[in-house]
C-alpha positions in Angstrom: 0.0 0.0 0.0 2.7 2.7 0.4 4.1 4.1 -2.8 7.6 4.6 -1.2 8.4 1.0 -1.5 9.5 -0.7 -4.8 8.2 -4.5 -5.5 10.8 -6.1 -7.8 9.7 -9.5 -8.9 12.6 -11.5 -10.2 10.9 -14.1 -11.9 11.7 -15.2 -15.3 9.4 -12.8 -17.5 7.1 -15.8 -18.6 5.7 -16.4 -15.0 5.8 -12.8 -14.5 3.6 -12.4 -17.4 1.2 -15.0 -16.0 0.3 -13.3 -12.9 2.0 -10.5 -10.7 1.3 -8.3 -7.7 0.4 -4.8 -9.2 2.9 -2.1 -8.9 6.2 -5.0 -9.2 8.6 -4.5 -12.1 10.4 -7.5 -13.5 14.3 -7.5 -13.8 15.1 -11.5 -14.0 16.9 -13.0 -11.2 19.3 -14.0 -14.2 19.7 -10.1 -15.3 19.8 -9.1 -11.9 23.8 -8.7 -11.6 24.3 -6.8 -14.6 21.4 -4.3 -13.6 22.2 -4.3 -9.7 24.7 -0.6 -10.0 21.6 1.0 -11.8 19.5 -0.4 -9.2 21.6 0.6 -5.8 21.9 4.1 -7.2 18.4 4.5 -8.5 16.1 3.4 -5.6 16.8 5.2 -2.1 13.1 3.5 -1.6 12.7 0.3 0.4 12.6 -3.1 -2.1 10.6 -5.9 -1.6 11.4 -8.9 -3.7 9.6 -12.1 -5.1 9.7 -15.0 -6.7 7.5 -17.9 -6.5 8.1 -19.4 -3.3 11.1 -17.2 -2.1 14.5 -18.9 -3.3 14.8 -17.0 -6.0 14.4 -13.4 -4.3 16.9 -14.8 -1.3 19.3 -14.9 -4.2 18.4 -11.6 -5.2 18.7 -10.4 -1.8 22.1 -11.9 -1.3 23.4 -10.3 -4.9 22.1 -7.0 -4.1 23.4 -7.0 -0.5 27.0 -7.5 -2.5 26.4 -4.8 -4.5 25.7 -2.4 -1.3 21.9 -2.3 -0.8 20.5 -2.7 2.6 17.0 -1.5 2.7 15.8 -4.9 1.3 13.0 -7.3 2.5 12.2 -10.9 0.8 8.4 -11.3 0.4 7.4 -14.8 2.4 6.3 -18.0 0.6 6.7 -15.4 -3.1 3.5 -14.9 -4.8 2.7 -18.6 -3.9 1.9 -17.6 -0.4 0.1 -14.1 -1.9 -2.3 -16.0 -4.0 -3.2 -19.0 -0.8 -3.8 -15.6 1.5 -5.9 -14.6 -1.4 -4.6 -11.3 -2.7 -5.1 -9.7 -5.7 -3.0 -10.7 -8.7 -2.6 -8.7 -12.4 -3.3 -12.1 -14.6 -1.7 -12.4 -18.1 -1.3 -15.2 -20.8 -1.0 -18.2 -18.6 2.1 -19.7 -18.7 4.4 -22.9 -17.1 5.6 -22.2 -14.0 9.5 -22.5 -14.0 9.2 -25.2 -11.4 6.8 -27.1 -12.8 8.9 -27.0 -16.2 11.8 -28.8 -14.0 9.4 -31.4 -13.0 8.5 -32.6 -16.5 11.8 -32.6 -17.7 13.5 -34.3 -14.9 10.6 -36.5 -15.0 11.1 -37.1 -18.6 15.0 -37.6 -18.5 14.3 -40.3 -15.9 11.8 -41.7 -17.7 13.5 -41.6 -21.0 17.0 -43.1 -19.4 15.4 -45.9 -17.4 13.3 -47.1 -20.3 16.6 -47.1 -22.7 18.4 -48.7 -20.2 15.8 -51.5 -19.4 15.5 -52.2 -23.2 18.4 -50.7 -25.2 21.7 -49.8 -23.3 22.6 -50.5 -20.0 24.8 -47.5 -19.8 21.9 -45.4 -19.9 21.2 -46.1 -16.3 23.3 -43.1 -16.0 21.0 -40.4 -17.1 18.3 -40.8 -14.4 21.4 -41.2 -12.1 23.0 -37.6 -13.1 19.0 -36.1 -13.1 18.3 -37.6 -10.0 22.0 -36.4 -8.5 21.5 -33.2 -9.6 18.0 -32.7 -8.1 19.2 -33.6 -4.4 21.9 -31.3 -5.2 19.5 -28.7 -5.9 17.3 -29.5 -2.7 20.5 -29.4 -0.6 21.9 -25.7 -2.4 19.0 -24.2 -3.2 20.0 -23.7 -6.3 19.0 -25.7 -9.7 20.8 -25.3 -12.8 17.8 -27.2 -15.0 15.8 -24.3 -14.1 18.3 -21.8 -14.8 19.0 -23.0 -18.1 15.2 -23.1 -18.8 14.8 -19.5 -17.9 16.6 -19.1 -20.5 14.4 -20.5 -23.3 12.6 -18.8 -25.6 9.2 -19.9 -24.2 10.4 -18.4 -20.5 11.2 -14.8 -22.7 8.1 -13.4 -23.8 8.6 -10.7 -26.7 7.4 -8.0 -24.3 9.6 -7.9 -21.8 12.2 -4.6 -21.4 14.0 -5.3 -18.9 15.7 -2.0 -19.7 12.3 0.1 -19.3 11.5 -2.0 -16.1 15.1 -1.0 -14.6 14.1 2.7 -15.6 10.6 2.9 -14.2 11.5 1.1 -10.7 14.4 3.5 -10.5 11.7 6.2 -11.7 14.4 7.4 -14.2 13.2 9.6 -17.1 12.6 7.5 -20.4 
């Protein structure tokens, strides 16, 4: 409710696109480094940051903290948590939520290498080993590489998406 404070929702622009809190600006988790200078020097404004669930904008919080910025809250439980306390949401084109894109593709690739194995090639036990691997690594870290390297699909990068205007208007820079 107060204008003062910025909502920066670092999402990948897809799931942005799909449904937001009003007022956020999108600026990627994945874009976030380059743009964080512009951002500390921009906003003197508190910044509250999202994601889904909160992983993300903990990242985001930890990068920005680096860069010098203190004034910086992490929204609870993302817009997850917004949507079960039944808040308002700006809906777009619906879209696949980045975790749920890891799910069918790690489901897949262990699908896909246990079958192979079972009927073609043995050594293709290794696939859903190096899937399954990386996904306790990402429960452990925090951190999962499948879904950073879906972000970066084309589906995940809708054509509207300036992150260069969304960096000026959360700043409230002149166009």
């Amino acid at each position: 409710a107060d204008p003062a404070i910025r909502l920066l929702d670092v999402r990948t622009p897809a799931e942005f696109e799909t449904a937001h809190i009003a007022g956020a600006y999108n600026v990627p988790l994945d874009t976030l480094q380059e743009h964080s200078t512009e951002i500390r020097f921009g906003i003197q404004a508190p910044i509250v940051l999202i994601c889904h669930s909160g992983g993300r904008a903990r990242k985001a919080e930890a990068a920005l903290r680096i860069a010098g910025m203190e004034q910086l809250h992490v929204l609870d439980g993302g817009v997850s948590a917004w949507m079960q306390q039944g808040r308002p949401l700006v809906h777009g084109r619906v879209r696949m939520s980045l975790e749920r894109q890891v799910r069918v593709v790690a489901g897949a690739l262990v699908g896909l290498g246990s079958l192979v194995a079972l009927l073609l090639w043995p050594g293709a036990v290794l696939l859903p080993l190096l899937v399954g691997s990386g996904l306790v690594f990402a429960g452990l870290t925090d951190s999962c590489m499948m879904g950073m390297l879906l972000a970066r699909l084309p589906y995940n990068k809708p054509s509207g998406c300036d992150i260069p205007a969304a960096i000026r208007a959360l700043t409230g820079s002149p166009a």
